[in-house]
MIVODO-800406 format. One record per residue (C-alpha): residue number from 1; chain; x, y negated, z; residue in three letters. Coordinates in steps of 0.05 Angstrom, whole numbers, plus 5000, padded with zeros to 4 digits. Each point is the difference from the previous one (the first is absolute). Example, Ala and Ser with C-alpha at 12.3 -4.5 7.8 and 13.67 -1.06 7.14 Angstrom:
! MIVODO-800406
NODE   resi   chain     xx     yy     zz   resn
NODE      1       A   5246   5090   5156    ALA
NODE      2       A   5027   4931   4987    SER
This chain:
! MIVODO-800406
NODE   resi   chain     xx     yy     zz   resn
NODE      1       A   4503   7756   0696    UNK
NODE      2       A   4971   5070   5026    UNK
NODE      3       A   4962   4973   5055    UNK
NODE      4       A   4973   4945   4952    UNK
NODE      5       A   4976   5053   4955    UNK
NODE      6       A   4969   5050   5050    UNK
NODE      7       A   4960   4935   5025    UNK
NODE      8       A   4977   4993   4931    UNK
NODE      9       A   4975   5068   4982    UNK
NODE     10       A   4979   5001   5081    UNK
NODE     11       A   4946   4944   4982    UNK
NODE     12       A   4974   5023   4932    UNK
NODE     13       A   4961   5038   4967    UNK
NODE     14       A   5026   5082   4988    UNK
NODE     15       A   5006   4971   4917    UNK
NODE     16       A   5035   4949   5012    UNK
NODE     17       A   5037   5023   5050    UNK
NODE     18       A   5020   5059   4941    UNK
NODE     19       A   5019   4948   4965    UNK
NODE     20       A   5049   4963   5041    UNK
NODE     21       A   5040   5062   5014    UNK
NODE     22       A   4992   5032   4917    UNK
NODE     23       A   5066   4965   4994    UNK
NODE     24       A   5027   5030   5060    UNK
NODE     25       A   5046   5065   5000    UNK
NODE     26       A   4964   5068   5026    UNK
NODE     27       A   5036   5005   5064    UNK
NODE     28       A   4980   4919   5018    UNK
NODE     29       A   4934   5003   4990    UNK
NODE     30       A   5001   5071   5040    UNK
NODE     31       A   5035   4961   5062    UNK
NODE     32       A   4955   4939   4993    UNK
NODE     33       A   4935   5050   5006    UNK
NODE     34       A   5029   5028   5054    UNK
NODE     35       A   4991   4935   5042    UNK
NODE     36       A   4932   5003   4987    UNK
NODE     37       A   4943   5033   5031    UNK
NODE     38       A   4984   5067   4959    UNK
NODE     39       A   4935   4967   4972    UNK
NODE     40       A   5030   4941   4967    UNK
NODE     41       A   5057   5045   4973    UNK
NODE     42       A   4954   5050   4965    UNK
NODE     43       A   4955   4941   4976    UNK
NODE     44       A   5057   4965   4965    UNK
NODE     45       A   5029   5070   4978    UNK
NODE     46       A   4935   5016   4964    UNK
NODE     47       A   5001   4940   4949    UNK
NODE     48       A   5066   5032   4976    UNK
NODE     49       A   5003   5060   4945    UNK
NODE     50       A   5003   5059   5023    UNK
NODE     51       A   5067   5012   4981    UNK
NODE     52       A   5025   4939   5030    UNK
NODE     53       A   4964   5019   5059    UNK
NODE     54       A   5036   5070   5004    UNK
NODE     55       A   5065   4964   4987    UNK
NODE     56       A   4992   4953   5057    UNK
NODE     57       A   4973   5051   5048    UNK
NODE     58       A   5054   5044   4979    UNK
NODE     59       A   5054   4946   5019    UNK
NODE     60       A   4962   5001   5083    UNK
NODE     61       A   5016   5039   5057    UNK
NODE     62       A   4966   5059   4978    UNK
NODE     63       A   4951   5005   5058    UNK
NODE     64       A   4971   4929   4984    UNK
NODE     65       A   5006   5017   4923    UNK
NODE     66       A   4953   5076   5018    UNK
NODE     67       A   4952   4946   5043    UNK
NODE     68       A   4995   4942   4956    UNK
NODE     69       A   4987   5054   4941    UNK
NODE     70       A   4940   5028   5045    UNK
NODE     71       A   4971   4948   5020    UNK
NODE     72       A   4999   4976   4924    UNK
NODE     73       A   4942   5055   4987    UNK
NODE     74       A   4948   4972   5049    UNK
NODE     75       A   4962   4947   4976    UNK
NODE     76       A   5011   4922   5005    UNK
NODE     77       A   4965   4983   5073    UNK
NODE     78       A   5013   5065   5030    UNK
NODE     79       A   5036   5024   5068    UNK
NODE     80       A   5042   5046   4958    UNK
NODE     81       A   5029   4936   4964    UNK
NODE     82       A   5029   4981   5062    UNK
NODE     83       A   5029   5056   5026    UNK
NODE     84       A   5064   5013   5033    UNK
NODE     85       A   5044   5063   5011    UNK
NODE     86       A   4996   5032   5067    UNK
NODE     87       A   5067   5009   5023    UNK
NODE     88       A   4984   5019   5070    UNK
NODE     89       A   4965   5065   4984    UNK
NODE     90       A   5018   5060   5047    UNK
NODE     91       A   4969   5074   5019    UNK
NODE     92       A   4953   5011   5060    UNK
NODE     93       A   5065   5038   5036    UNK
NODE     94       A   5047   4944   4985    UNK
NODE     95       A   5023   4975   5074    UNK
NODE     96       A   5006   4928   5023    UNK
NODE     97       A   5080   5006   5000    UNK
NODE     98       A   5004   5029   4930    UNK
NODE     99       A   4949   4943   4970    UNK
NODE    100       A   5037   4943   5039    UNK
NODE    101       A   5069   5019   4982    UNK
NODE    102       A   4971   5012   4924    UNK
NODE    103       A   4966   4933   5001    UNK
NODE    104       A   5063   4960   5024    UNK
NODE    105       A   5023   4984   4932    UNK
NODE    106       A   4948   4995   4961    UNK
NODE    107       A   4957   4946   5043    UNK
NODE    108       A   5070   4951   4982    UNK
NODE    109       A   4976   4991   4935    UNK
NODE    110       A   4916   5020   4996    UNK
NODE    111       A   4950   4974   5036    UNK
NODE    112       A   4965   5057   5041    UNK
NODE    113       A   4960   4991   5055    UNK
NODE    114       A   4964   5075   5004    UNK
NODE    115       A   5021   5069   4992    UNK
NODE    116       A   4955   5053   4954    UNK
NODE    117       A   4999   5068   5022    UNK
NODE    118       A   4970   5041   4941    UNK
NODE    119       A   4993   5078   4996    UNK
NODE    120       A   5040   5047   4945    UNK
NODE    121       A   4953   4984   4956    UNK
NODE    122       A   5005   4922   5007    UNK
NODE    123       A   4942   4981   5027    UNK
NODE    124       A   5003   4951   5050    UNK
NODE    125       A   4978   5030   5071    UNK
NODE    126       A   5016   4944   5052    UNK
NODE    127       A   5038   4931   5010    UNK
NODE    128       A   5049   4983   5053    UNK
NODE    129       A   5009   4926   5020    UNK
NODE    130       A   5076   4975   5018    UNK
NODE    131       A   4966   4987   5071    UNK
NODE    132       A   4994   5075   5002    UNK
NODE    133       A   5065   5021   4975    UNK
NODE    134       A   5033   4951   5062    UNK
NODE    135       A   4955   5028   5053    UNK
NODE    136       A   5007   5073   4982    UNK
NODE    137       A   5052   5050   5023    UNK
NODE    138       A   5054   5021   4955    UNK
NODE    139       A   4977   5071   4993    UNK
NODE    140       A   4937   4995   4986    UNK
NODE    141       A   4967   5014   4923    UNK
NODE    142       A   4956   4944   4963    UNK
NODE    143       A   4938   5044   5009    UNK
NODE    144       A   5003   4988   5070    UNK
NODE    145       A   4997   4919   5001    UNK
NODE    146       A   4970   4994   4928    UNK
NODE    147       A   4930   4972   4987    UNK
NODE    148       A   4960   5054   4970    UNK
NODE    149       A   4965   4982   4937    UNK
NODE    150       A   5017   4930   4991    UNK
NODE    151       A   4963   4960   4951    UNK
NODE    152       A   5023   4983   4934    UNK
NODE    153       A   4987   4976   4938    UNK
NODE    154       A   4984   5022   4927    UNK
NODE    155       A   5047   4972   4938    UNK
NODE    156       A   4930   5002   4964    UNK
NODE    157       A   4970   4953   5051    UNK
NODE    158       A   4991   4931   4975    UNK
NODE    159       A   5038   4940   5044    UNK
NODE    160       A   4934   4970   5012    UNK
NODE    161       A   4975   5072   5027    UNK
NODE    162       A   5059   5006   5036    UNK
NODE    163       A   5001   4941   5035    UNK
NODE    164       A   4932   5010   5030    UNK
NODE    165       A   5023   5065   5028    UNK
NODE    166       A   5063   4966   5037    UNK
NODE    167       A   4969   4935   5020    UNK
NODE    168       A   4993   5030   5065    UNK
NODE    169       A   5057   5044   5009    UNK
NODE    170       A   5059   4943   4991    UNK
NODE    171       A   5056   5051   4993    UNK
NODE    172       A   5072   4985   4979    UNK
NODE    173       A   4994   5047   4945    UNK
NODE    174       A   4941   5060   4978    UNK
NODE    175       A   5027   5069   4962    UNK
NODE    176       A   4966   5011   4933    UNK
NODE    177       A   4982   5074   4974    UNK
NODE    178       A   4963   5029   4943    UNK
NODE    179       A   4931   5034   5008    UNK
NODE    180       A   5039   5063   5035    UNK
NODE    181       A   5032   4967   5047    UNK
NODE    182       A   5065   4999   4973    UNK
NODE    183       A   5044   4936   5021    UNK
NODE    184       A   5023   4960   4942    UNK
NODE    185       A   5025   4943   5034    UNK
NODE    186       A   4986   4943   5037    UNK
NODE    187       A   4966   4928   5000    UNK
NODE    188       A   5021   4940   5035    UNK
NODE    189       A   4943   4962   5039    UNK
NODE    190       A   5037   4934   4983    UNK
NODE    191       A   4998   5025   4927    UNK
NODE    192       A   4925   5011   4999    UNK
NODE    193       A   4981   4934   5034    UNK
NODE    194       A   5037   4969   4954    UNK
NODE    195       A   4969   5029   4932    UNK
NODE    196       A   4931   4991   5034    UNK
NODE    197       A   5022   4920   5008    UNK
NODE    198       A   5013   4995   4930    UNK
NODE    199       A   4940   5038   4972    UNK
NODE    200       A   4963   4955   5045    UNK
NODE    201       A   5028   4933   4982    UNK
NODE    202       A   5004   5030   4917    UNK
NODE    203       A   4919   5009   5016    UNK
NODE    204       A   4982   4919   4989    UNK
NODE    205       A   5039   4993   4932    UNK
NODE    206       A   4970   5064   4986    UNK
NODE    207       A   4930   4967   4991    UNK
NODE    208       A   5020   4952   4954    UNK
NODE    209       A   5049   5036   4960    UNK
NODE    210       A   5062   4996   5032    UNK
NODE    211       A   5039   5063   4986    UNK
NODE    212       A   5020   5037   5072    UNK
NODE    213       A   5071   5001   4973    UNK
NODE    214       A   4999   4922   4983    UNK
NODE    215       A   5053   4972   5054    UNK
NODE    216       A   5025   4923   4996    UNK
NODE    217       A   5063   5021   4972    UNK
NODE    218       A   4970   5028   4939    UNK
NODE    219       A   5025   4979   4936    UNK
NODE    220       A   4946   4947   4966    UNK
NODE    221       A   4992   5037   4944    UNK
NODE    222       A   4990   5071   5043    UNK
NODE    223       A   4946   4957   5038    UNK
NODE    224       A   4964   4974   4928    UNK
NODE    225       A   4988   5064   4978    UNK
NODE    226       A   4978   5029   5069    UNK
NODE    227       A   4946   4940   5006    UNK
NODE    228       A   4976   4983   4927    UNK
NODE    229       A   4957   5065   4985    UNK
NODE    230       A   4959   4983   5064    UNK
NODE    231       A   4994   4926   4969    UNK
NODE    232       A   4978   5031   4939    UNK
NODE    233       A   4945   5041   5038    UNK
NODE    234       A   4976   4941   5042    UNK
NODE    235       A   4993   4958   4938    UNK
NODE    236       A   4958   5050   4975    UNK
NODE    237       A   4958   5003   5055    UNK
NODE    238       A   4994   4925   5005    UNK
NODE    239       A   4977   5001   4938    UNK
NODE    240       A   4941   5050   5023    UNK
NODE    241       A   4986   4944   5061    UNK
NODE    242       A   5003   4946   4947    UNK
NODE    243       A   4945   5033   4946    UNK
NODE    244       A   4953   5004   5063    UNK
NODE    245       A   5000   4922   5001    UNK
NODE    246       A   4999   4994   4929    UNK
NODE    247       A   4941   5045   4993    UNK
NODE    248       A   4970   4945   5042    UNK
NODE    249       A   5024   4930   4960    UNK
NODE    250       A   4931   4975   4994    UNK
NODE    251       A   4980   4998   5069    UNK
NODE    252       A   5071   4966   5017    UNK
NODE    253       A   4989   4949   4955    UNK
NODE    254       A   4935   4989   5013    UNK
NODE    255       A   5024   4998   5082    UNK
NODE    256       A   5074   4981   5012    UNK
NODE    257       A   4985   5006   5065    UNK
NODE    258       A   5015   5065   4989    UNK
NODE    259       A   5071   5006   4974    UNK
NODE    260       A   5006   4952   5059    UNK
NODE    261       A   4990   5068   5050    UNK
NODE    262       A   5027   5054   4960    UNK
NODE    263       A   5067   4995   5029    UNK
NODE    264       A   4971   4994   5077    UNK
NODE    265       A   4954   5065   4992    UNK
NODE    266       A   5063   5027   4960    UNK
NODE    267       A   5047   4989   5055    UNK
NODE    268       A   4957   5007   5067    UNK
NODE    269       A   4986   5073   4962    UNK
NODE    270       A   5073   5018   4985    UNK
NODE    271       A   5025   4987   5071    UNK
NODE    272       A   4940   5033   5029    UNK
NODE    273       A   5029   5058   4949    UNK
NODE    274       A   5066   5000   5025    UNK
NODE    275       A   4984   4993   5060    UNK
NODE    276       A   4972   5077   5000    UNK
NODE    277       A   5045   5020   4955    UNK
NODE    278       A   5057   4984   5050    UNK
NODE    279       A   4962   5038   5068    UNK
NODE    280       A   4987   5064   4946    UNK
NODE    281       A   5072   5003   4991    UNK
NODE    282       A   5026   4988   5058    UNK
NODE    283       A   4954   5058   5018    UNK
NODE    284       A   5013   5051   4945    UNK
NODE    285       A   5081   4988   5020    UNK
NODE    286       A   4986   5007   5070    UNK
NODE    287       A   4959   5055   4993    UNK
NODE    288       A   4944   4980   5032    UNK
NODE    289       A   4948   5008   4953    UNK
NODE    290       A   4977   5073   5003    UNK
NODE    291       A   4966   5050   4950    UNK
NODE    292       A   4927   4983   4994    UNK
NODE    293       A   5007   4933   5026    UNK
NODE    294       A   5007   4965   4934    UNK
NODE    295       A   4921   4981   4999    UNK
NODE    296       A   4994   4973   5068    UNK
NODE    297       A   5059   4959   4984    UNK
NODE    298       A   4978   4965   4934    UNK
NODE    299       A   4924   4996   5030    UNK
NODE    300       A   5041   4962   5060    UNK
NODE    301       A   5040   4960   4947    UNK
NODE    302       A   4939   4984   4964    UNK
NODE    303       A   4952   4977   5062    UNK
NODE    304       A   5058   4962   5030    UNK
NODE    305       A   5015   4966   4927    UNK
NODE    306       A   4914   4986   4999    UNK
NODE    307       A   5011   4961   5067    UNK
NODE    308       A   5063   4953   4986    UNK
NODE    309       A   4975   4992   4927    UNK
NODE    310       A   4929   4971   5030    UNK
NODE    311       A   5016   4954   5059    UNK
NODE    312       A   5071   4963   4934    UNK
NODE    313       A   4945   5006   4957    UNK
NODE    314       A   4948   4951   5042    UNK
NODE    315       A   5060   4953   5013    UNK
NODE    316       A   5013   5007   4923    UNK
NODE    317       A   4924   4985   4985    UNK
NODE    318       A   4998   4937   5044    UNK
NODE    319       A   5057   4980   4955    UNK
NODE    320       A   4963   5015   4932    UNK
NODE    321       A   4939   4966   5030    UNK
NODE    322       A   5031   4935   5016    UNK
NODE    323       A   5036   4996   4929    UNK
NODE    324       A   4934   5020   4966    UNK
NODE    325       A   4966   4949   5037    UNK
NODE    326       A   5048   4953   4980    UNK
NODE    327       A   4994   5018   4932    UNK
NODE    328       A   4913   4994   5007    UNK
NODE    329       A   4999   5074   4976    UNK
NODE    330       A   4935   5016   5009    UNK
NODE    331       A   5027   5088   5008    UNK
NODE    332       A   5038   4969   5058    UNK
NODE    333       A   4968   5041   5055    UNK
NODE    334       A   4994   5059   4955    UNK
NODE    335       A   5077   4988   4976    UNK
NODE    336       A   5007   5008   5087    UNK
NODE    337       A   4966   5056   5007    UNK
NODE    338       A   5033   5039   4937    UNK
NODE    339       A   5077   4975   5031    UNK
NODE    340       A   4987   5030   5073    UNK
NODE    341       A   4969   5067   4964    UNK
NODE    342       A   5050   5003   4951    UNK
NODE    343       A   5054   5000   5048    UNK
NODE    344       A   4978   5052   5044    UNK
NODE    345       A   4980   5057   4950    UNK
NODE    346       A   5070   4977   4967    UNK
NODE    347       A   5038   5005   5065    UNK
NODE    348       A   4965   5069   5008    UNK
NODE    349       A   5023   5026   4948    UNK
NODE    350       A   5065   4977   5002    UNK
NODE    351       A   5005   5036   5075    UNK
NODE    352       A   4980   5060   4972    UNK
NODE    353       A   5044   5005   4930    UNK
NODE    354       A   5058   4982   5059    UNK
NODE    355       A   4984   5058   5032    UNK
NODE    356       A   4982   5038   4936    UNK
NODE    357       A   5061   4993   4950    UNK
NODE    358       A   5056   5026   5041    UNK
NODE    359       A   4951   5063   5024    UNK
NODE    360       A   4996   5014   4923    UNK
NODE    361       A   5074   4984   4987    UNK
NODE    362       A   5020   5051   5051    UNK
NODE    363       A   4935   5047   4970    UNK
NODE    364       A   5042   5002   4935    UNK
NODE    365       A   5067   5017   5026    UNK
NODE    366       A   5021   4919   4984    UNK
NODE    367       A   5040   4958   5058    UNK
NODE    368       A   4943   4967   5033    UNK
NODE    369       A   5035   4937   4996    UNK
NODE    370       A   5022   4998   4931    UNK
NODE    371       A   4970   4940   4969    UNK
NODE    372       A   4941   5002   5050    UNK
NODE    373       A   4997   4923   5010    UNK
NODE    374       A   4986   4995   4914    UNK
NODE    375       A   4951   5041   4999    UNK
NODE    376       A   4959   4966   5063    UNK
NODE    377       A   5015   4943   4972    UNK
NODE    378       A   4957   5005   4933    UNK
NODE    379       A   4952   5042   5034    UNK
NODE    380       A   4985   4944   5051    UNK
NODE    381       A   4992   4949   4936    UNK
NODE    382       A   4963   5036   4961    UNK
NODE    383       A   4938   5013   5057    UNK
NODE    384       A   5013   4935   5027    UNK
NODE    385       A   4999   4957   4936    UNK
NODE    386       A   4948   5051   4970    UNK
NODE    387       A   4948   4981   5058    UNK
NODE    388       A   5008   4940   5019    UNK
NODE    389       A   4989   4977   4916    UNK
NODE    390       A   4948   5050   4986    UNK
NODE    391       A   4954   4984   5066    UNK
NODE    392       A   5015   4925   4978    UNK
NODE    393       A   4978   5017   4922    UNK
NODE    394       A   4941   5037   5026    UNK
NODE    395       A   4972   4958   5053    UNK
NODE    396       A   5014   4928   4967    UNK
NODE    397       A   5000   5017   4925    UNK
């Protein structure tokens, strides 16, 4: 039954996770976060009340209880939320014997793969590998083998942040300190990979709506209420797309031939939208898209959207041609002419409100993800629709 339920709260969401164990006694739901990696502990530990959550931290070891308690006052998406204690923390004079015989009991139940050497003061002045610790002679003290000034991390640092500053370094494990240089703990490298993997695969579902803490175990109802707001908001903005074509009834009825390739333009546009907003992303999370950049990029976005938007929108004009022709419209070349241009100032635009909506997302503190993929989409109808029927209302009305 136990391992049944830490699978369940292991694969859900922190609420409903809190949910799960709200039946549970103090002390079970203490030994069941205690499996878990620090993070997921102090995520489901937050959707309780904060008595509840002094209860059940009171019921831990206290040394997980102090750190799951700290790392509770760094934000959601932080290094400090998935922090561990340091347990191998010694002095600078602290000899090789004196940290191996200290270490021989506590490595049976922690996992510890370096040893902190910190000053009287706590802050953290060098790191000694296990390798060095084997290699090294009994007598001599940890500031003789120690790295000086190892790196390490903030708890203020987001994952994302973080992860760009490791991606290179592959260690088992990086010490965390505050802006002094204090040591607070510790951060697994598994640990970090593994929040980055989920903010990355949350970052699709993010676009449409798709709440980051949405897992396939949530209940339906948790799900409904989760997805329906951002239904509510892309009806609304449907509704913006759909007065564009209504504005423009006349010329519809006067040339179906129109309604005919609304949804083509519509659709080669979105995808062309996408498209960017997918590569902006990807480069935003990656880091890769630098201050002062943000220009060249949606210029790039723009021209490259201008290009792929001209040579669909010829093979889209052949196809209005030969229907018009069919149809002895006598606007049939024109009808041509307006499809192909149409569809590249469209597919322009789309490239560059791609580029342009998770810029400003991120310009107003907002995920850049959140919703993204709703907004593009009634962007890219509105210009797209808007064009294509007034060129058409202009040039054959």
């Amino acid at each position: 039954m136990e391992r049944s339920l830490l699978e369940d709260i292991s694969t859900t969401n922190g609420r409903n996770a809190a949910r799960l164990l709200g039946g549970e006694s103090d002390t079970r739901i203490a030994e069941l976060l205690s499996l878990l990696n620090p993070g997921a502990a102090v995520e489901i530990l937050s959707h309780f009340p904060d008595l509840r959550r002094q209860s059940i931290a009171a019921a831990a070891p206290k040394d997980a209880a102090q750190q799951w308690l700290l790392d509770h006052q760094f934000n959601e998406g932080s290094v400090g939320r998935l922090m561990e204690r340091a347990l191998a923390v010694f002095r600078p004079e602290t000899t090789v014997h004196e940290v191996v015989e200290s270490l021989r009991d506590i490595i049976r139940n922690a996992f510890i793969v370096y040893v902190f050497v910190t000053d009287a003061d706590g802050k953290l002045v060098g790191v000694v590998a296990f390798r060095e610790l084997l290699f090294a002679r009994r007598d001599q003290m940890l500031s003789e083998v120690m790295v000086r000034n190892p790196f390490s991390l903030r708890p203020q640092t987001e994952v994302v942040d973080a992860m760009r500053e490791v991606v290179t370094r592959h260690y088992p494990a990086y010490p965390v300190c505050d802006g002094e240089g204090r040591l607070l703990g510790s951060v697994r490298g598994q640990v970090l990979f593994e929040q980055q993997a989920f903010e990355i695969s949350a970052q699709a579902g993010s676009m449409v709506g798709v709440e980051k803490e949405e897992r396939i175990s949530t209940p339906w109802f948790t799900s409904f209420k989760f997805r329906h707001p951002w239904l509510q908001l892309n009806l609304v903005t449907a509704f913006i797309a759909a007065a564009v074509v209504g504005y423009f009834q006349d010329a519809i009825n006067q040339i179906v031939l129109l309604a005919v390739f609304l949804p083509v333009l519509s659709g080669q546009c979105s995808n062309t939208g996408c498209q960017t907003l997918a590569v902006t992303l990807r480069g935003m999370t990656l880091g890769e898209l630098k201050p002062g950049q943000a220009k060249r990029v949606v210029f790039k976005e723009a021209w490259l959207g201008w290009w792929n938007g001209l040579i669909v929108g010829l093979v889209a004009a052949a196809g209005m041609y030969a229907m018009a022709s069919m149809q002895h419209n006598p606007g049939a070349l024109t009808l041509a002419g307006i499809t192909a241009f149409s569809m590249a100032v469209s597919c322009m635009m789309s490239g560059a409100a791609g580029s342009l909506i998770p810029l400003g997302m991120k310009r107003m503190g907002a995920d850049p993800a959140t919703a993204s993929g709703i907004f593009l989409s009634t962007a890219t109808d509105v210009v797209s629709m808007g064009t294509f029927l007034g060129l058409s209302t202009w040039l054959l009305l």
